[in-house]
N, C-alpha and C positions, 0 to 999 in steps of 0.2 A: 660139788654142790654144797651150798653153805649150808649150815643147819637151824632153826629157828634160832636159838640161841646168840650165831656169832652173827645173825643179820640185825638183832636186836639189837647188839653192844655198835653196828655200826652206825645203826641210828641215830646209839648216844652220842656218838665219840664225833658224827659230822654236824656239822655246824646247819642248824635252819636258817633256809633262805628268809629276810624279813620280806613282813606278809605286805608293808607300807611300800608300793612300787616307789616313792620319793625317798625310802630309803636305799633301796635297791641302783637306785638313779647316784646317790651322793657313793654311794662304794664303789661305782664304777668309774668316779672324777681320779684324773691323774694323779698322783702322791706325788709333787713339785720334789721334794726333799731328795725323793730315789730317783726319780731321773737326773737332779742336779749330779747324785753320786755316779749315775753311769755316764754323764757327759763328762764327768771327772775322768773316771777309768778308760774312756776313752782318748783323751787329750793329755791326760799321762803316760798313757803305754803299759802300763799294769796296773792291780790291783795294789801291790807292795806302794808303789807313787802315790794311787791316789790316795791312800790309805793317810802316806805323810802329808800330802797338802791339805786333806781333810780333818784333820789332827784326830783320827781315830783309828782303831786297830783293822789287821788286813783280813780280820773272819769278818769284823763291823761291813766292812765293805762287801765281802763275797754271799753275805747273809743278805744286804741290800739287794744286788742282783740276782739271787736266785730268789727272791720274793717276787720280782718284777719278771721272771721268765713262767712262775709258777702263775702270773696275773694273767699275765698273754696269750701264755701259750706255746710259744718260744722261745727258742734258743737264740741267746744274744752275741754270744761269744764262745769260736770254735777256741777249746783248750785241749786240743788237739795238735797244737802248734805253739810253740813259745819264743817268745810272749804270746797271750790270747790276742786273737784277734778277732773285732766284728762279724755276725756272721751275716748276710745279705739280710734277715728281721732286724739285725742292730745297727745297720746302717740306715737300712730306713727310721730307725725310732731316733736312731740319734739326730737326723736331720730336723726330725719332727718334737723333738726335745728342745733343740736349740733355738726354732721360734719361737713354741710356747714359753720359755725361760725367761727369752728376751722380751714376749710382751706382760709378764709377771713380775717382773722387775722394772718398766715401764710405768706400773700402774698408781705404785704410790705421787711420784714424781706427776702423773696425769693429773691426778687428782688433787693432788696440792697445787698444781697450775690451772685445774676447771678453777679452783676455789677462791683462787688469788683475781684472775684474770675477766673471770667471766659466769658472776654472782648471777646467775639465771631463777627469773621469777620474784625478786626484792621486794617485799612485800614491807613498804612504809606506811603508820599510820601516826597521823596527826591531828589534833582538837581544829576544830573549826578557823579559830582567828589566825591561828598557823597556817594553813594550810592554805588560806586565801591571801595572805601576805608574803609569807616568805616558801611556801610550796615551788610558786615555779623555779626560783634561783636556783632551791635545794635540788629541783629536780635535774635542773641545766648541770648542776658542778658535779651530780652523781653519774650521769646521762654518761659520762668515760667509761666508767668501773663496772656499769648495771646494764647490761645488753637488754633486759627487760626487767622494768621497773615499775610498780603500781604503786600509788598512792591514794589510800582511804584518808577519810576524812570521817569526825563524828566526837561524840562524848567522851569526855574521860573514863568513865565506866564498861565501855563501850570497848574502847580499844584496849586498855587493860586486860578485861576478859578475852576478848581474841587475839592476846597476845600469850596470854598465858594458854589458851587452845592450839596454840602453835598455827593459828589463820593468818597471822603476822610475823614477821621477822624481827623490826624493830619498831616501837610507838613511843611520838611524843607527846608527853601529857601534862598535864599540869597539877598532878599527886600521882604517888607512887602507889603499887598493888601493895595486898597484903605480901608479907618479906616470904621471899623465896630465894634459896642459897643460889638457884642457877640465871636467875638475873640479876644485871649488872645495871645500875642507875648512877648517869650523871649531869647536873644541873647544867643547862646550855644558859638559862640569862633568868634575870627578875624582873617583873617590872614595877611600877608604884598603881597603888589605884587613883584615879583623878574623879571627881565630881563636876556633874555637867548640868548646866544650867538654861533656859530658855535665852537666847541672845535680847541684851541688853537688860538681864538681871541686873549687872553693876555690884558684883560680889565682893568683896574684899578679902583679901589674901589673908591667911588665917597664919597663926603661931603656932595653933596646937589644931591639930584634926580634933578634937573632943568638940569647939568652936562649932563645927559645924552646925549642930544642933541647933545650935541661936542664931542660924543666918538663912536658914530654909522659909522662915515663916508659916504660912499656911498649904504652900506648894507640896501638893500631893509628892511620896515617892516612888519611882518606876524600878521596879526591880525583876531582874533576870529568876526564873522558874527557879523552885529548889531543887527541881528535878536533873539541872544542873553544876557542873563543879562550881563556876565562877556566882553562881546564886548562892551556892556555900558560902563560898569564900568571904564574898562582899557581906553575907549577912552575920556572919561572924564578928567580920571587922566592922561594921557600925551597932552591933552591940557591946563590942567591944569599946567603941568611943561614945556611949548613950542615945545613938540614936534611935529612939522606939515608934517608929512611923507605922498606920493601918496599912494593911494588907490591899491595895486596890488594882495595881495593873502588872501583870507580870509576863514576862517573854522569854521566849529560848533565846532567842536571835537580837543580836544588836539593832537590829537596820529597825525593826518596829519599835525599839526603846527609841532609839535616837531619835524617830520620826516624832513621836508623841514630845518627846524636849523639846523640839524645835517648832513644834505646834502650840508650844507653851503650855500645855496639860501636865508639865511636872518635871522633879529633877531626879538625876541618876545617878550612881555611883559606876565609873567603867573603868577599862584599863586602856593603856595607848595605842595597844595593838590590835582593842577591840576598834577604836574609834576609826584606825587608818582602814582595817578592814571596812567601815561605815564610810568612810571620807566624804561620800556625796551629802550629808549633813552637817559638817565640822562649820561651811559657813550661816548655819542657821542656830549656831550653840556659843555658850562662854562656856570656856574651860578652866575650871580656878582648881590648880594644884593643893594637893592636901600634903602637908606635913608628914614625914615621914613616923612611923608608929609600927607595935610588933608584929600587927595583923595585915598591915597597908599595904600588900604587896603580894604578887603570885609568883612564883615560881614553874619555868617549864624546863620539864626532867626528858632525857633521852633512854629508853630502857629497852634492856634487850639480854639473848644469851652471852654473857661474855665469851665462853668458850668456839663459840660458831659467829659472832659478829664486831670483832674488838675494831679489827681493821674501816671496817663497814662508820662505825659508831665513831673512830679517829675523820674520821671524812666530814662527817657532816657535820661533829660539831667546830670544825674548822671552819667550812665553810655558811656554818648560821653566825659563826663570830664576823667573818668578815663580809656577809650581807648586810646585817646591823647597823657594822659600823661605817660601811663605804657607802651602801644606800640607802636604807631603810631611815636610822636613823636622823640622818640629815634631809631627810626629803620631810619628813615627820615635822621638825624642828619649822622647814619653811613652811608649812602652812599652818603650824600650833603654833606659833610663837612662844605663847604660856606655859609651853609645856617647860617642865626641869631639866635641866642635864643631865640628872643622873634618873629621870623617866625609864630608862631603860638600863641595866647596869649586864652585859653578858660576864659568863663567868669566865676563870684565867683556863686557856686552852689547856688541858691534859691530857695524855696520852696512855690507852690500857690501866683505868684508876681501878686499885683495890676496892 
């Protein structure tokens, strides 16, 4: 019979169970390592073998095993016989080894081929005049790679922020977030801003965008909300060329600026890819190209995790370069005449940029 004493010390000396059942649950997960070592010692013929192909010593090995008989419960190997051999628990484990082994070494390889093959849930976000213009191409040339694919649509601010929430995978915008080391930004194209007129203004082609100012007259200016990026932008750059016009009509949305132009209520400052998105007003408008300047132009940037979307981000801006150029572009051209050649300029295709 023990005596208080040596039932104390064995108290200290055994290990408490932890109290966390989910730790209890993770100490009961197989050790891959020791079972690799006993399908070793099994497929060697001894310990002394496996000991060499495992490039470690033959106690390293017999200490592995008897951890794994002391886990179970059994005895794995009659050493009662020499060499040892399996004992009816070691050939069951070891059968039952060999599958798990092989779907554990399976699994990087799965997963590097879910990743590559079959990008599930692609969560795209792009500013408005994107997304009604070149969204469905992009969506067509991704539609291989992206078994399901969503595309948002909305503000720059907007998808920025739910990109940086991770609501998003990748957004294109037309200004970048504030800098973050884990995304990656790169320019897919620029475009010019053009000035639009009520049809049959009869405007004359200008030298310098600053001009502008002295050829509006008294025609009210229709400008996009500041609440958006391109009401930024624009308002930037006509203060930046002197133009100081009242504050009278402002809009989110193209389709109600252009409407108001072409109603003759006033002129606008837009970009080309705002207009095509509008198109159904283009023949109620002159389009008189402005001179190119530091502010005259927007930029749409591609941004994302590089480390989770390089492949992804290789894609699409391959295929926004060559929607551009093979239809957008020249579809644009036939029904703007006015517009410039270099209206639109995408950027030189690269691939995984620093």
């Amino acid at each position: 019979m023990m005596t208080t004493t040596e039932t104390t010390e064995m108290a200290k000396s055994s290990p408490n169970p932890p109290a966390n059942p989910a730790l209890r649950e993770e100490r009961a997960l197989p050790d891959l390592h020791a079972l690799q070592t006993f399908l070793t010692v099994c497929e060697a013929g001894s310990m002394v073998l496996a000991a060499q192909r495992l490039g470690v010593s033959q106690s390293a090995v017999s200490q592995v095993i008897r951890s794994l008989e002391g886990e179970y419960g059994v005895q794995l190997f009659d050493r009662d016989v020499r060499p040892a051999r399996p004992t009816r628990a070691g050939t069951i484990l070891l059968e039952m080894a060999d599958r798990l082994l092989a779907e554990a070494r399976g699994v990087a390889e799965e997963l590097r081929k879910s990743v590559r093959l079959d990008h599930a849930q692609l969560r795209l976000g792009c500013v408005d005049s994107f997304a009604a213009t070149l969204g469905p191409a992009l969506v067509r040339g991704l539609s291989r790679s992206a078994r399901q694919l969503q595309l948002w649509s909305g503000l720059t601010p907007g998808l920025n922020a739910q990109l940086l929430g991770r609501e998003l995978d990748l957004a294109i915008c037309t200004e970048v977030p504030v800098a973050d080391v884990k995304l990656a930004q790169r320019r897919l194209f620029s475009e010019h801003w053009v000035a639009v007129f009520p049809k049959g203004s009869a405007i004359a082609p200008m030298a310098e965008a600053r001009e502008l100012r002295h050829r509006v007259g008294g025609l009210p200016l229709i400008r996009y909300t500041q609440r958006s990026v391109i009401g930024q932008q624009v308002e930037r750059f006509l203060r930046h060329i002197g133009v100081d016009a009242p504050r009278r009509f402002e809009f989110d949305a193209t389709d109600p600026l252009l409407s108001l132009v072409a109603a003759g209520l006033g002129w606008a400052v837009t970009s080309p890819l705002c207009l095509w998105q509008s198109r159904a007003w283009v023949e109620e408008i002159d389009l008189v190209p402005l001179p190119p300047s530091r502010l005259g132009q927007r930029d749409f940037f591609l941004i994302y995790r590089g480390a989770e979307w390089s492949d992804i981000a290789d894609d699409i801006a391959r295929i926004t370069c060559a929607v551009l150029e093979r239809e957008l572009v020249p579809a644009m051209r036939a029904m703007l005449p006015a517009l410039p050649d270099d209206a639109i300029a995408p950027a030189d295709i690269q691939t995984n940029p620093t």
